[in-house]
VEXLO-386964 format. One line per field, with one value per residue: residue number from 1; residue in three letters; z, y, x negated of N, C-alpha, C, O, CB in turn. Coordinates in steps of 0.1 Angstrom, whole numbers. Each point is the difference from the previous one (the first is absolute). Glycine has a CB too. Layout:
// VEXLO-386964
num	c(NUM, ...)
residu	c(ALA, ...)
nZ	c(Z, ...)
nY	c(Y, ...)
nX	c(X, ...)
caZ	c(Z, ...)
caY	c(Y, ...)
caX	c(X, ...)
cZ	c(Z, ...)
cY	c(Y, ...)
cX	c(X, ...)
oZ	c(Z, ...)
oY	c(Y, ...)
oX	c(X, ...)
cbZ	c(Z, ...)
cbY	c(Y, ...)
cbX	c(X, ...)
This chain:
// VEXLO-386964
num	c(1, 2, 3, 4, 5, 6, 7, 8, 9, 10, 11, 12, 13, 14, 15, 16, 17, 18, 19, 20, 21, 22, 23, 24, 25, 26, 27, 28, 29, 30, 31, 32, 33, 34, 35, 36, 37, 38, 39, 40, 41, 42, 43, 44, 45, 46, 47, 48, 49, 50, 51, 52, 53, 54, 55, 56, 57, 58, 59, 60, 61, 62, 63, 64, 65, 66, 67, 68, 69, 70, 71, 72, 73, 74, 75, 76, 77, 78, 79, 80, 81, 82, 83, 84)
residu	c(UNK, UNK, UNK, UNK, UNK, UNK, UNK, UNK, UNK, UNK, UNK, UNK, UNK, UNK, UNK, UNK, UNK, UNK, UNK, UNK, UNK, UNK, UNK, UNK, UNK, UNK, UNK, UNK, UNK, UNK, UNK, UNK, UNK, UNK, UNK, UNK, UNK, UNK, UNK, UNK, UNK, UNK, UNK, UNK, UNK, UNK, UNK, UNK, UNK, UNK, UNK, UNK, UNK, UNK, UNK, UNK, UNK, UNK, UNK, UNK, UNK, UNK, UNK, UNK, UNK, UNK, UNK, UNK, UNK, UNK, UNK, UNK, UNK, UNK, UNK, UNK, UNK, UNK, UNK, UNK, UNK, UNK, UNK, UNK)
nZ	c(0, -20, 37, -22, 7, 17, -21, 18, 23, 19, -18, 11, -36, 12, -13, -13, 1, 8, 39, -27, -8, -28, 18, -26, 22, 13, 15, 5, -11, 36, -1, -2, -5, -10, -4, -12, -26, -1, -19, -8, 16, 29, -18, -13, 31, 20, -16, -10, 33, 0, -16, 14, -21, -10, -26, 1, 24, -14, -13, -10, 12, -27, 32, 15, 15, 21, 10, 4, 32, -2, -27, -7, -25, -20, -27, -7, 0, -31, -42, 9, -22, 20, 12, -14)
nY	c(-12, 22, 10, 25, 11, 23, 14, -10, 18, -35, -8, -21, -14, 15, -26, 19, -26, 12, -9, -24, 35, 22, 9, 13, -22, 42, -30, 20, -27, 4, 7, 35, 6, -9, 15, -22, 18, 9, 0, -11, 30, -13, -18, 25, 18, -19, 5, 35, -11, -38, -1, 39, 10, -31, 7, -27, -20, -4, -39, 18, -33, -1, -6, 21, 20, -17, 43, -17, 18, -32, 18, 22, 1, -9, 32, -34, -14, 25, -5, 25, 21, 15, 16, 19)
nX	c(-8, -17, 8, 8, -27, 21, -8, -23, 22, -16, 39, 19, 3, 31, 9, 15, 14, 33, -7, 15, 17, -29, -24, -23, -18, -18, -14, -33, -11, 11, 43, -14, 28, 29, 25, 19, -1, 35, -31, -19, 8, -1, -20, -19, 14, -5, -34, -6, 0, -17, -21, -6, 25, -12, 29, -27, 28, 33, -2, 48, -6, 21, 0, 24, -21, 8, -4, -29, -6, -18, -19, -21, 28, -23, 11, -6, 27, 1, 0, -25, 7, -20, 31, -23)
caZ	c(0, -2, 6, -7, 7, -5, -9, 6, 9, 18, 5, 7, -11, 1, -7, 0, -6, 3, 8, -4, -2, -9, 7, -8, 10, -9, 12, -2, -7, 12, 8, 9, 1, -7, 5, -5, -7, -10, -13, -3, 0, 17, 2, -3, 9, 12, 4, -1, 9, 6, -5, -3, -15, -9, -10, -8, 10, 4, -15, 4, -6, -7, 7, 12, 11, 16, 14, 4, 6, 13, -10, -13, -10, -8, -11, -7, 4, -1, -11, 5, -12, 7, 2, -5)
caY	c(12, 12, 12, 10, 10, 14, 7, 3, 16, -3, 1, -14, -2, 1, -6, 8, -10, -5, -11, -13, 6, 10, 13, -1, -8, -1, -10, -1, -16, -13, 0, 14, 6, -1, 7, -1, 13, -5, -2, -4, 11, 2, -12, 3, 6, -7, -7, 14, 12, -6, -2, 8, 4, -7, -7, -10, -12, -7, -5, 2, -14, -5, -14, 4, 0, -3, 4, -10, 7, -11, -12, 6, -8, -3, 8, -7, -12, 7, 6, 13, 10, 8, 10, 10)
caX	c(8, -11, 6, 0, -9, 0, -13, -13, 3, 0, 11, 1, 7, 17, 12, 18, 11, 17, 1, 12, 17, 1, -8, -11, -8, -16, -7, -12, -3, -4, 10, -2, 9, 7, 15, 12, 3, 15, -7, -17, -10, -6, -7, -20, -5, 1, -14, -14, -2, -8, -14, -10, 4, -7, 13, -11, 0, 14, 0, 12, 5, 13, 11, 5, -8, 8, -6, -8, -8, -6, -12, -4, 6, -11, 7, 1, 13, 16, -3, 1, -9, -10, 6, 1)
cZ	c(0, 10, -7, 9, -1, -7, 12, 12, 11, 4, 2, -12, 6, -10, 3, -9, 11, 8, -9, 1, -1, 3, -6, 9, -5, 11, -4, 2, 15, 12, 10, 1, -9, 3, -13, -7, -11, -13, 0, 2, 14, 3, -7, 9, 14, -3, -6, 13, 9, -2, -6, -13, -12, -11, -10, 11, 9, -17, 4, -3, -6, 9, 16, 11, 14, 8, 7, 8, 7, -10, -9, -13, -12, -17, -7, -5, -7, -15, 4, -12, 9, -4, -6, -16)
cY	c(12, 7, 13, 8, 14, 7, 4, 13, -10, 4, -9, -4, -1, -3, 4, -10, 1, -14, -11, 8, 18, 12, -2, -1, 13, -6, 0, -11, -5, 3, 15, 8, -3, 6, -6, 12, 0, 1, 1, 10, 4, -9, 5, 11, -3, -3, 8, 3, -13, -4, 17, 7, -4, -9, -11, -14, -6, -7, -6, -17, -3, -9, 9, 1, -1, 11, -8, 6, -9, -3, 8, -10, 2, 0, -14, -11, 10, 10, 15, 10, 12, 12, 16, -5)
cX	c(-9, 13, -7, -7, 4, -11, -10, -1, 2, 15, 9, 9, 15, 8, 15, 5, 17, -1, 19, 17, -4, -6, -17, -11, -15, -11, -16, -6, -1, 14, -3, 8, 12, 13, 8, 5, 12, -5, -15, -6, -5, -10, -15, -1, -5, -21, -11, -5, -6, -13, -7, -1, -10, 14, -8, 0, 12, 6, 24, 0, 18, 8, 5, -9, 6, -10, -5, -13, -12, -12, -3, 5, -13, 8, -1, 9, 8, -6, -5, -7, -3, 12, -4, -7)
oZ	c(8, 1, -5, 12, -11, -2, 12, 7, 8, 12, -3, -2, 11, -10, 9, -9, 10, -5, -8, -6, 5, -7, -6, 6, -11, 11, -11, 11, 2, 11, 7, 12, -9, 11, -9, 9, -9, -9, 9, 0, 3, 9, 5, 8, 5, 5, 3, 0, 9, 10, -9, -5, -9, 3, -7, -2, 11, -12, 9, -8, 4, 1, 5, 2, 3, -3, 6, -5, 5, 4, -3, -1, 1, -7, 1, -11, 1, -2, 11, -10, 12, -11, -6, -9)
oY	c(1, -2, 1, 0, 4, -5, 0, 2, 7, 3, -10, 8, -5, 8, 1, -7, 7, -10, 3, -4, 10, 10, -10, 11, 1, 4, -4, -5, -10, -5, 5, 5, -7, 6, -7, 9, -9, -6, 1, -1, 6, 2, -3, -3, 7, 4, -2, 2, 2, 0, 1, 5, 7, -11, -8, -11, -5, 3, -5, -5, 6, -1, 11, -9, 7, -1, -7, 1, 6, -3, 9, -13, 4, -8, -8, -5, -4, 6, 3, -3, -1, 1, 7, 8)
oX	c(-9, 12, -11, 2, 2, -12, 4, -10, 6, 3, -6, 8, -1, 2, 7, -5, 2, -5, 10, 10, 6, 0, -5, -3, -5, 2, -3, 1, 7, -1, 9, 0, -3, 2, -4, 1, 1, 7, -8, -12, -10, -8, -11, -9, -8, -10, -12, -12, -9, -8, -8, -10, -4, 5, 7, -5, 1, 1, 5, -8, 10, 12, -3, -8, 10, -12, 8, -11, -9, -12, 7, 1, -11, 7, 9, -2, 11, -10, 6, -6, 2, 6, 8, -2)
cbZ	c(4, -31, 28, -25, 8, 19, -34, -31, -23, -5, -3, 30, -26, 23, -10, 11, -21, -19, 39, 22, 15, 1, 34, -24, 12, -27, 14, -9, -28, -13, -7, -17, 17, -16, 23, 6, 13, 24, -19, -15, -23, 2, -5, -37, -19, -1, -3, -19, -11, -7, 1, 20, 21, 17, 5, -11, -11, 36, -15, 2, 15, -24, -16, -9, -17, 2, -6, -16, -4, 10, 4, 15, 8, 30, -2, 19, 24, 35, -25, 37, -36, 9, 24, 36)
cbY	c(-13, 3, -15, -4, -19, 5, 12, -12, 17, 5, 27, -5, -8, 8, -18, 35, -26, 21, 17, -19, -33, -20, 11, 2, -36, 21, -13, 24, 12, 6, -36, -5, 19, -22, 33, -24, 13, 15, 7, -14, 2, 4, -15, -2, 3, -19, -22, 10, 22, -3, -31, -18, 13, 9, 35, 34, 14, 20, -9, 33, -14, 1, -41, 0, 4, -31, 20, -15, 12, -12, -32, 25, 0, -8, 39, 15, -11, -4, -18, -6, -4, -11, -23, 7)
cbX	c(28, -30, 15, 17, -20, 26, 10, 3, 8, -30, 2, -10, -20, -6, -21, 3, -28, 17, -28, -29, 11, 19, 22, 13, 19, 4, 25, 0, -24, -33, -5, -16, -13, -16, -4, 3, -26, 13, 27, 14, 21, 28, 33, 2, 18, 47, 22, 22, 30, 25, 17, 1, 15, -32, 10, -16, -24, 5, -48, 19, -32, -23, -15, 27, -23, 20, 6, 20, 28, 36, 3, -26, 41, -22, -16, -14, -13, 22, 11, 3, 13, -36, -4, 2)
């Protein structure tokens, strides 16, 4: 299994995407932070102001994302495209 590396700015990679009933999940790769958001646009701003506005280090994904604060997840399992 390859793991996805952030870019090189030392900022924390964050996945965005839609939990299972439709809210827009945004969550950082090892579980450090995350939330629940009624859209995708509170959800990238959410995770700019968390990683240090690095938009090069939020990746949107297609599949469903669950709020998972216990475990680190792993983009790579989930179709995704790059945001900025």
């Amino acid at each position: 299994m390859t793991h996805f590396e952030p870019p090189s700015c030392g900022s924390a990679l964050v996945l965005i995407g839609q939990n299972s009933r439709g809210q827009w999940v945004a969550q950082e790769q090892r579980g450090l932070f995350g939330g629940l958001f009624k859209n995708r646009v509170d959800a990238v701003r959410y995770a700019l102001f968390e990683n240090g506005h690095h938009p090069e280090a939020i990746i949107e994904t297609a599949g469903v994302v669950e709020l998972n604060m216990s475990a680190s997840i792993q983009p790579t399992e989930l179709p995704q495209r790059r945001v900025a």
